[in-house]
C-alpha positions, 0 to 999 in steps of 0.5 A, a space after each residue: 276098627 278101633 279097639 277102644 278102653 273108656 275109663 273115667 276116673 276122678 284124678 284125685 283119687 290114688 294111682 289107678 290102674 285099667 286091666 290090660 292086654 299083657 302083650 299091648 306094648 304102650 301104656 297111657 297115663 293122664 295125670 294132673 300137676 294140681 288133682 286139687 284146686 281151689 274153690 271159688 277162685 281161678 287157677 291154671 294148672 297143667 294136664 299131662 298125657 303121656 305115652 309109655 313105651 313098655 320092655 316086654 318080657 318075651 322080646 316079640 319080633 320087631 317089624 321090618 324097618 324102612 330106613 334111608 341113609 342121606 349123606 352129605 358129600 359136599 366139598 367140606 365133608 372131605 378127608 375124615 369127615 367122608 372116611 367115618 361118614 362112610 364106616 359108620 353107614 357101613 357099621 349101622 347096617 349090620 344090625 339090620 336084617 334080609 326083610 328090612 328095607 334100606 336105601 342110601 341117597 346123597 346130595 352135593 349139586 342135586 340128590 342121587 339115590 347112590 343105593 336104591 330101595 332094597 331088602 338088605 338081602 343085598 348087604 355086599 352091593 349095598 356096602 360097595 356102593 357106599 364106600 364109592 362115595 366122595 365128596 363134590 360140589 354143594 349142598 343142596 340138602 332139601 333135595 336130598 331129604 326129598 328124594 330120602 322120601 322117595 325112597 322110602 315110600 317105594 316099600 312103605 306099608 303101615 307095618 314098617 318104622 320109616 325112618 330117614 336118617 341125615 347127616 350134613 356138616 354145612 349150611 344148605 344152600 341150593 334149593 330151599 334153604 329156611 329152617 322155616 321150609 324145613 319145619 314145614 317139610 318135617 310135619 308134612 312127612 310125620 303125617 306120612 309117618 315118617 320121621 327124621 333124624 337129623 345129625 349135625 357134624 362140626 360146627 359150619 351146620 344150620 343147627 337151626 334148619 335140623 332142629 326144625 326138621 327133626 323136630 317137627 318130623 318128631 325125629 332124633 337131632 344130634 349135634 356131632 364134634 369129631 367125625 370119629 364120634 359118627 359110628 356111636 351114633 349111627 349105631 344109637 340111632 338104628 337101634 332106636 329104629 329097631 326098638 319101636 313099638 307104635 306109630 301114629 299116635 293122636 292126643 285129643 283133648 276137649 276141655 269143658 265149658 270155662 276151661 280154657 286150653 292156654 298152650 301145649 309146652 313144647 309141642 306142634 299142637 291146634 287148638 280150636 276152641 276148647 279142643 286141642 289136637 297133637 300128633 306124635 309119630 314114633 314111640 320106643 320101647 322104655 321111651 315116654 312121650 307126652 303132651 303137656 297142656 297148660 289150662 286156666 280152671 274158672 271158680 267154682 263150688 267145693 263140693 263139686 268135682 270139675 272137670 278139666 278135660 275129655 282124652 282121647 288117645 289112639 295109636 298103632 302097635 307095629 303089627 296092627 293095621 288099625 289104631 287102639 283108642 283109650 278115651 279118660 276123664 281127667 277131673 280135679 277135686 276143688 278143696 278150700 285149703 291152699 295148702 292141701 292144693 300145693 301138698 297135691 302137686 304132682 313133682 314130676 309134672 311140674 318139674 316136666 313143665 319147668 325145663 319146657 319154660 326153660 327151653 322157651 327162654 333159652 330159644 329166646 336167648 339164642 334168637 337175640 344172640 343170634 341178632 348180635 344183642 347179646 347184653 340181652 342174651 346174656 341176661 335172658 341166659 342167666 335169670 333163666 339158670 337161676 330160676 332153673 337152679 332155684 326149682 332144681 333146689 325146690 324139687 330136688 331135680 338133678 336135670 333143672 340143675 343141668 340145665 340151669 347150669 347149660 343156661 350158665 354157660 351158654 349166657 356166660 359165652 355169648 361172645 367167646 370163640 367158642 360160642 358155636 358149640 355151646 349154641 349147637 349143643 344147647 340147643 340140642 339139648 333144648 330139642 330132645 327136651 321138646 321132643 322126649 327123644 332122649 340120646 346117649 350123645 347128649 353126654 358130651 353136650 352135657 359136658 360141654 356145657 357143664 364144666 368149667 364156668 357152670 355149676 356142678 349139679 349138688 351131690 349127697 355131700 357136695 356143695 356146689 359153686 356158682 359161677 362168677 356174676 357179671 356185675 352189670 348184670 343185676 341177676 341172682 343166680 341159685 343160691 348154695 342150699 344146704 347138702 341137697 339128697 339127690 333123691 328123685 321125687 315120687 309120682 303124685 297120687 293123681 295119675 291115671 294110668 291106662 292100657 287098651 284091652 281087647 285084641 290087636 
C-alpha cells in the first residue's frame, strides 16, 4: 500500500513546512517561479517540483547494490587506455561489500560476461578475471549494454540500486549504432530501474550515442581526457552508487481547466491533455532532481486564488517494497500590480529554467556545427552566452556565467583543432544540466571551456573580460556590470515543502 501525505497550500503563502518522519530519506518541495500573477491577463510561468535527497544524521545501512562493469576492449583501448581502464575497475570494487552484487562484461566483436553475476565474497577471482582483460577486435557496444543487463536482472530485487557503469573510447559500429536506438534502449531500462553511467574516454567516442544513453537511463555521463583521469571517476561514481537513497520516482501533474501544460525543460515527459507525467529513476543523498514545467495561466479575477496544478509525487526508499505518495496543490495569488508579480518571483527557479533554455540552444548550436554551418553555429553560440551572461548579471548567478562563458568558447571554435573537446565537454556539461547528476569530473570541463577565449565568472572585486567580438557577427555579448557580490539569491517565499509521514 501506498503511504500517502495530502497537503493543499496556497503557494503564495511563506515557506511551509509538513511534519515528517525523521528517518523518511526524501523531501518534496512545489514551488512556483511567479506564486503571484496578474489578473485579468494571460501569463506563463513555471511549476517546479523537486525531489530532495536528504544526509541523515545517523548513517543507516545502505542497501546491497547491483552493479555491472562494461568495458570496451576494442583494438583502440590498447596500451594506457586498457592499463587504467583495468586499475580503476579493480580500485572501485574495494568499496563494495560481501552482499553486494557485481559482474563485469566487455565487448569487441560481440559481448562476453568476463565475471558473471556474483556476491563480491569472491573479490580475488573477480580482480584476476579483470586483469586478464586485452583489447581485440570491434565495438559492438549496444551488445555489451545488452548483456550488462542480463547481467543485472539474475539478482535484481527492488531493494537493490541497479547500476551499469560503461566505458568505451569509440564509436559503435556492430550492431545498433543510432544515439536514437540508444536513447530509446536508455528509457526501456529506467522502467526496469536501471540506470547507466555512461563514460566516455579521449576524443574518437559517439558523445552523442552516451549522452542519449545516459540520459534517458537517468544515468551519469563523463566525458574522460586521459586514461589516468579513469580511477577518480570510477571511484566518484560508485560512491554515488552506495549513496542512493529512493528509487522509482513519478511526478503527476494535473493542470486545471484554461491552464495549459506548455513543456517540461529538460526532461523525458508526456503530456496528455492537461496531464503531465515524468519519471526520474535514482536519487542520492544531498542530491536535487526536479521536474520543471513551463505553463501558460488564462485571465481571470483578482479575487480568486487560481489554481495551476494538482501533484502527485511517489517514490520508494530502498528498504521499502511499496512507493510513498505525497499529493499538493499548487495555486497562485492573482494581484493587479506588475510589480509585486515580478517582487514575487522566485530567483532560484528562474535561473533553473535559464540554463535549461540555454541548453536547448546550445544543442541546437552543436547539431548545426555538427552539419558543417558553422557561421550558424557560431552566432547561436554567442547570443546564447550573452543572454546567459546578461541573467548571470540579473540573478547574480556564478553557474549562468559559466555557462555563458562555455557557449563563448564553444561558439568561438567551431572550427578549431580543438573542437571535439570543447563539443565533448559542453555537451556533458549540457547532460548534467538536464539530468541534475552533478560530478566532480565536470571541473575539468569547466576549465576547459573556461580559460583562455571565455569570460572570467566576475568575483567581489573583479571585473571581468569578454572575449573578442567576431565582426561579422552583430551579437552583444554581456556587458562588464559594475563590481557584482557573489551572493547566491535566496529561496522565494512560495515554495512548498513536503515529507511523507506515516511508516515505511
Amino acid at each position: 500500500m501506498k503511504t500517502q501525505f495530502i497537503l493543499s497550500i496556497l503557494c503564495a503563502g511563506g515557506l511551509l513546512v509538513a511534519p515528517a518522519s525523521a528517518a523518511d530519506p526524501v523531501e518534496v518541495r512545489v514551488d512556483l517561479a511567479h506564486p503571484k500573477i496578474p489578473a485579468q491577463k494571460q501569463y506563463k510561468t513555471y511549476l517546479k517540483v523537486g525531489l530532495v535527497g536528504l544526509q541523515q544524521k545517523e548513517k543507516p545501512a545502505r542497501p546491497p547494490v547491483n552493479v555491472t562493469i562494461v568495458l570496451d576492449r576494442s583494438g583502440s583501448m590498447s596500451g594506457p587506455k586498457m592499463e587504467h581502464a583495468r586499475q580503476a575497475a579493480v580500485e572501485a570494487l574495494q568499496r563494495l561489500g560481501g552482499d553486494d552484487i557485481v559482474s563485469v562484461v566487455t565487448f569487441d566483436d560481440g559481448a562476453e560476461s568476463v565475471v558473471p553475476a556474483t556476491k563480491m565474497t569472491n573479490r580475488d577471482d573477480i580482480v584476476a578475471a579483470i586483469q586478464k582483460i586485452t583489447p581485440r577486435g570491434r565495438t559492438a557496444l549496444f551488445a555489451g549494454v545488452s548483456r550488462a543487463a542480463e547481467e543485472l536482472r539474475k539478482f535484481k530485487t527492488p531493494q537493490m540500486v541497479n547500476r551499469i557503469v560503461l566505458l568505451s573510447d569509440g564509436m559503435a559500429n556492430i550492431g545498433p549504432s543510432s544515439a536514437d536506438e540508444m536513447g530509446r534502449y536508455g528509457v526501456s531500462l529506467a522502467k526496469e530501474s536501471i540506470s547507466v553511467t555512461t563514460l566516455g574516454l579521449g576524443l574518437d567516442y559517439n558523445e552523442k550515442l552516451l549522452a542519449q544513453l545516459a540520459q534517458h537511463s537517468d544515468g551519469n555521463h563523463a566525458f574522460i581526457k586521459e586514461p589516468g583521469e579513469l580511477a577518480a571517476v570510477f571511484t566518484e561514481e560508485f560512491g554515488d552508487i552506495l549513496s542512493v537513497v529512493a528509487q522509482e520516482m513519478q511526478v503527476k501533474i494535473t493542470c486545471p481547466e484554461g491552464v495549459r501544460p506548455v513543456r517540461v525543460l529538460g526532461r523525458d515527459a508526456s503530456i496528455r491533455g492537461s496531464t503531465v507525467e515524468v519519471a526520474m529513476n535514482q536519487l542520492r543523498a544531498g542530491q536535487e532532481k526536479y521536474v520543471l514545467l513551463e505553463v501558460d495561466v488564462p485571465a481571470g479575477t483578482g479575487s480568486v486564488p487560481q489554481l495551476i496544478g494538482d501533484v502527485e509525487v511517489s517514490y520508494r526508499r530502498n528498504d521499502a517494497s511499496a512507493p510513498k505518495q505525497v499529493v499538493a496543490h499548487s495555486l497562485a495569488t492573482r494581484v493587479t500590480d506588475d510589480r509585486a508579480v515580478e517582487f514575487s518571483a522566485s530567483t532560484p527557479i528562474l535561473v533553473e529554467v535559464a540554463k535549461q533554455i540555454g541548453v536547448e540552444k546550445q544543442m541546437i548550436a552543436v547539431k548545426l556545427t555538427d552539419e558543417g554551418k558553422t557561421k550558424e553555429a557560431e552566432k547561436v553560440f554567442l547570443e546564447n552566452a550573452g543572454t546567459l551572461q546578461m541573467l548571470g548579471q540579473k540573478y547574480r548567478s556564478p553557474d549562468l556565467y559559466i555557462q555563458g562563458n562555455a557557449n563563448v568558447t564553444l561558439g568561438l571554435n567551431t572550427t578549431s583543432s580543438s573542437w571535439q573537446t570543447y563539443r565533448n565537454a559542453g555537451q556533458t556539461m549540457a547532460n548534467l544540466t538536464m539530468t541534475q547528476n552533478g560530478s566532480a569530473n565536470n571541473a575539468s570541463n569547466v576549465n576547459d571551456l573556461n580559460g583562455g577565449q571565455a569570460v572570467n565568472v566576475p568575483s567581489l572585486e573583479n571585473m571581468f573580460n569578454r572575449p573578442s567580438q567576431p565582426s561579422e557577427l552583430n551579437i552583444k555579448l554581456g556587458a562588464p556590470p559594475a563590481t557584482i557580490i557573489m551572493s547566491m539569491p535566496q529561496s522565494s517565499s512560495g515554495t512548498i515543502i513536503l515529507k511523507s509521514s506515516g511508516g515505511r
